[in-house]
Each structure stands twice: as structure tokens, then as C-alpha cells.
N, C-alpha and C positions, 0 to 999 in steps of 0.2 A: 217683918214683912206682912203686908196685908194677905186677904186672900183672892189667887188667881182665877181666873178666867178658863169655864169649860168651852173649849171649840168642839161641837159637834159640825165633823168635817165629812162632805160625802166624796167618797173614794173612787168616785167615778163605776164603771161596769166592769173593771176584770184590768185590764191595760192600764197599767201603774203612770204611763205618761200619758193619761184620759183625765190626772186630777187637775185640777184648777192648779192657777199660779200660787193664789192666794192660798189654798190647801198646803201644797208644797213648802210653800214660806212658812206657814206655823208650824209644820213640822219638824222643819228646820231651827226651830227654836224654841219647839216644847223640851219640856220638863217629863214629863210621862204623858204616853199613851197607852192608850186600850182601845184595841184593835179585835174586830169581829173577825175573827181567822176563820170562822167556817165558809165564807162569801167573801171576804177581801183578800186582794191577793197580797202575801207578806211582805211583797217586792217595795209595795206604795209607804213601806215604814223605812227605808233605806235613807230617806233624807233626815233620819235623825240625826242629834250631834252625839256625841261619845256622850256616856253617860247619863242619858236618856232613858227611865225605865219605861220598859215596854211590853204589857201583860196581855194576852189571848181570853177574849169574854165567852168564848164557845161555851165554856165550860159552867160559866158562873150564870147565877141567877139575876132577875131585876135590882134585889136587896142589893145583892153583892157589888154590883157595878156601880152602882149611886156610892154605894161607899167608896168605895176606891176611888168613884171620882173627886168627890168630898173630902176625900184624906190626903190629893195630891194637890187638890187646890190648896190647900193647907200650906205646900209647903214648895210648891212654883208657881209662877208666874201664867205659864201655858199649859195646862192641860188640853189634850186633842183624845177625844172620842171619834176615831176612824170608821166611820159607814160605808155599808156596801151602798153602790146607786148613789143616790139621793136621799139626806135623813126627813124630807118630808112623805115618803111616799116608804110604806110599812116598814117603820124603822123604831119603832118605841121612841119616838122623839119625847114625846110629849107627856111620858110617863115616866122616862129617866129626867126631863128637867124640872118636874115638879117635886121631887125630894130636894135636887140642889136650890130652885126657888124658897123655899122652907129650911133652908142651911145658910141661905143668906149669899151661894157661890154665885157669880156672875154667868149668864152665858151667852155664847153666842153661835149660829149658826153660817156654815160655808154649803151652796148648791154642790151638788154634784150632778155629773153626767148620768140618768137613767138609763139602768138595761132597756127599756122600751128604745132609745132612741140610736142607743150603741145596736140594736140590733137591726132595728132600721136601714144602719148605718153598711150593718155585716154584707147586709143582702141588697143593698143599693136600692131599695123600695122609699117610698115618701106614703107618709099616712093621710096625706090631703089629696084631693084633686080638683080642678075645678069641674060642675057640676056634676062630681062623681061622691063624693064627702070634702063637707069641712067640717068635720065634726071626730074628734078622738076620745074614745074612753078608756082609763087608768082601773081596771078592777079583778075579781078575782072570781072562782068559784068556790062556795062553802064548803069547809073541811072543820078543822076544830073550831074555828071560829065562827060563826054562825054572822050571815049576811042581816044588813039590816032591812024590814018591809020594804020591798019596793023595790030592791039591789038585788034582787038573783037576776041569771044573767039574760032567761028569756027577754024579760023586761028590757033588761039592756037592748041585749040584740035585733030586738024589735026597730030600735029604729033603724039599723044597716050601714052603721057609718063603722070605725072601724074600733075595733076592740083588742089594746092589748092587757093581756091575760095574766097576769103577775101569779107567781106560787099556785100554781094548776099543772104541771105537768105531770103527774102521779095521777089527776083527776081527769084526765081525757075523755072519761065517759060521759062525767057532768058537764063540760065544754062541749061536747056532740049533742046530748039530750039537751042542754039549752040554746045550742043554736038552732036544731033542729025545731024544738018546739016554736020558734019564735019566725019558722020559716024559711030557714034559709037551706037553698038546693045541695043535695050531695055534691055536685063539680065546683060548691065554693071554693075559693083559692084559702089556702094556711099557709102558715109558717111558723117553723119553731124554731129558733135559731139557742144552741147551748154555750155557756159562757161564751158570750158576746163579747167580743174584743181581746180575750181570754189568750195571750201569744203562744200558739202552738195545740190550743184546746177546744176555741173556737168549731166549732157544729152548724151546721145549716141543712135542713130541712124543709124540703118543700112539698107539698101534695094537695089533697083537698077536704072536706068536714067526712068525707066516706073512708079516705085513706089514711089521716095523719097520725089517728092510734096506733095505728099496725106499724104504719114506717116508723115512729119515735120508738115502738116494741121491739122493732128488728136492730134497730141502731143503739139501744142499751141507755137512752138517754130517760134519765129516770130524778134530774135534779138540775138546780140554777138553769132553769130554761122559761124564756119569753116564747109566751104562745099568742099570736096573731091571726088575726079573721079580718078581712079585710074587703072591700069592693077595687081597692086600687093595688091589690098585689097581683104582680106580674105588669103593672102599665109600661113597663121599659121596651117590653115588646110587642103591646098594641099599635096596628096601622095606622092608628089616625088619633089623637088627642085635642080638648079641646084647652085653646091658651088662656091663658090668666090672661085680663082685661090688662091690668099695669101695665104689662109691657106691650100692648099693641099699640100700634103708630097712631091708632086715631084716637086714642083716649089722653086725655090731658090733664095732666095732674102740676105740684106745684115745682118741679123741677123740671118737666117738660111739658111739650105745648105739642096738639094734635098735629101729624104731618098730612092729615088725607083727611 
């Protein structure tokens, strides 16, 4: 037997029926997984077939996981590396496939659903509006990682479109002091929303850049939480909106023709 194929498969945000069809399918016909138990929920390895190994990487190191993957391509067909989110959006993608590019293992990668948009989803908000933001940022506050020049989040926030906030929930003060430095008023609208999509665990969080430390303090929410700044949270229950051109009667595009 030659050697198999790594699916780095994103697991969608928390809601085991959030992953792709396609995710599902490999599952269903891998050989071994390894599966991020600290952030995926165990529910999403249920489509395995009997006899399926299936190992927890919470525990293991960068080394340790390349092997394992490496050892079971060896000896199936389908290996699945199950990711929380999305594997392109802080997932060590690009770190676990370069030992198996140097091992000679095949890979390939399946989208998943991001927290950013499962939470979106929680709280019925849209991170676009028209002439309110079209513009969304994916980024974080410095912790062990250190931001690159130019990526702290004042910078970010400067422009005021809308920002969500990956692995910052612990750092709320760094999230205040950089929006705040970058201007933005105490009554900005937030949101935190905790395991997103998460059945039965799910959190929502609402307040403003004065309030949302204290209410996520008083709520015990201390992990897996998408933190949101936004210009269009709360538009659900603004009086007056303005419409996107596509659909107004008098714009003509190539499936319809102006009525007025």
C-alpha cells in the first residue's frame, strides 16, 4: 500500500452538524484521526467507521502530532487531522504540514465553519453594512505570541470597521486599551459570544468597550470565546437602515433591468 493522504478537516465552531459534507465523508472513511479535544467537540468523530483509531492531541506536542500523522499515513488510506474553526485561521496548519511535505505524505485541506461567523450567527448580527463597514478584521491581542509591527490592535482599530478578536478573552484589558487608544467611545457596542454554536453551552454577551470586562467577569467566561467590536452590532434594532444598491428597483444589474 502506498502512503495516505493527511485531511486537515476544519470541525466547524462547536456544533458537530456545522461540519462540511465533505468533512463528514472523510470521516467516514478514515483510517485514524487526531482530533484537537481541547476545542473540538468529540461529538464531530462519531462518523467514524468501527475500527477507526482515534487519538486526542491536547496532550501532545508539535513533534508528536507530525508523527502520528506520518505513522498513520503509513498505513491508511485517510488520515483526518480534525480542527477546531477553520485550519487556516490559527491552527498550526502550516507547521504540521511541513514535516509531512519532508516525509513525502500527501495533504490536503477541507474549510471549516469559523467561530467569528458561528457567532455572528449566535447573535443574529452581520459584520458588513452598507455605508456603515465593508470591511472585517480576523486578529488577535498579544499574549505569548508577540504581534507582528504594525498588527497591534490600536492600528487595527483605527480604521472602525469591524474586528473580530480571536484568543483575547483572558486579555480584555488589552482589547479596551487598544480600542480605546485608537478612539473608540465608551458606549461602543461588544460582543462576546462563548462556544458558539456549542448545544447546550453556547453564551452570549452583550454590552459596551466600558462594560464588557466586568459582564464576561461576572459570567465566569474565561475561554473559547469570540470577542466582537463592531459599528453594526445591534443594527437589528436601528430605525432606519440604509439598503444595499443590488436590490433596489432602480439599479440594473445582469439578471435584472431598472424598474423606476
Amino acid at each position: 500500500m502506498g502512503v495516505g493522504t493527511v485531511w486537515f478537516v476544519g470541525a466547524g465552531p462547536g456544533d458537530p452538524d456545522l461540519i462540511t459534507v465533505k468533512g463528514r465523508d472523510l470521516i467516514a472513511r478514515a483510517g485514524a484521526i487526531l482530533f484537537a479535544g481541547s476545542l473540538v467537540n468529540v461529538a464531530a468523530t462519531g462518523w467514524a467507521p468501527p475500527g477507526c483509531l482515534i487519538a486526542d492531541s491536547k496532550d501532545m506536542t508539535l513533534e508528536q502530532m507530525s508523527a502520528w500523522l506520518i505513522a498513520n499515513a503509513a498505513r491508511c488510506d485517510t488520515v483526518v487531522r480534525l480542527q477546531t474553526g477553520d485550519p487556516a485561521l490559527y491552527g498550526a496548519l502550516i507547521e504540521l504540514v511541513q514535516p509531512l511535505d519532508a516525509a513525502g505524505v500527501p495533504v490536503a485541506v477541507v474549510p471549516g465553519v469559523s467561530s467569528a461567523m458561528a457567532s455572528a450567527a449566535a447573535a443574529v448580527e452581520s459584520f458588513t453594512l452598507p455605508e456603515v463597514t465593508q470591511t472585517t478584521i480576523f486578529t488577535r491581542v498579544e499574549g505569548r505570541t508577540p504581534m507582528p509591527d504594525g498588527e497591534d490592535l490600536a492600528n487595527l482599530a483605527a480604521h472602525r470597521c469591524t474586528l473580530c478578536i480571536f484568543l483575547s478573552i483572558t486579555l480584555l484589558h488589552k482589547v479596551e486599551a487598544g480600542l480605546r487608544e485608537a478612539g473608540w467611545p465608551d458606549d461602543a457596542p461588544m460582543l462576546v459570544v462563548h462556544k458558539a454554536s456549542w448545544p447546550g453551552e453556547e453564551r452570549i454577551v452583550r454590552g459596551t468597550l466600558a462594560t464588557i470586562k466586568q459582564q464576561c467577569r461576572d459570567a465566569g467566561i474565561v475561554s473559547q470565546a469570540m470577542v466582537i467590536a463592531s459599528p453594526t452590532l445591534g443594527a437589528r434594532q436601528w430605525p432606519e437602515l440604509t439598503k444595499s444598491r443590488l436590490y433596489d428597483p432602480g439599479f440594473t444589474h445582469r439578471f435584472r433591468k431598472a424598474t423606476t
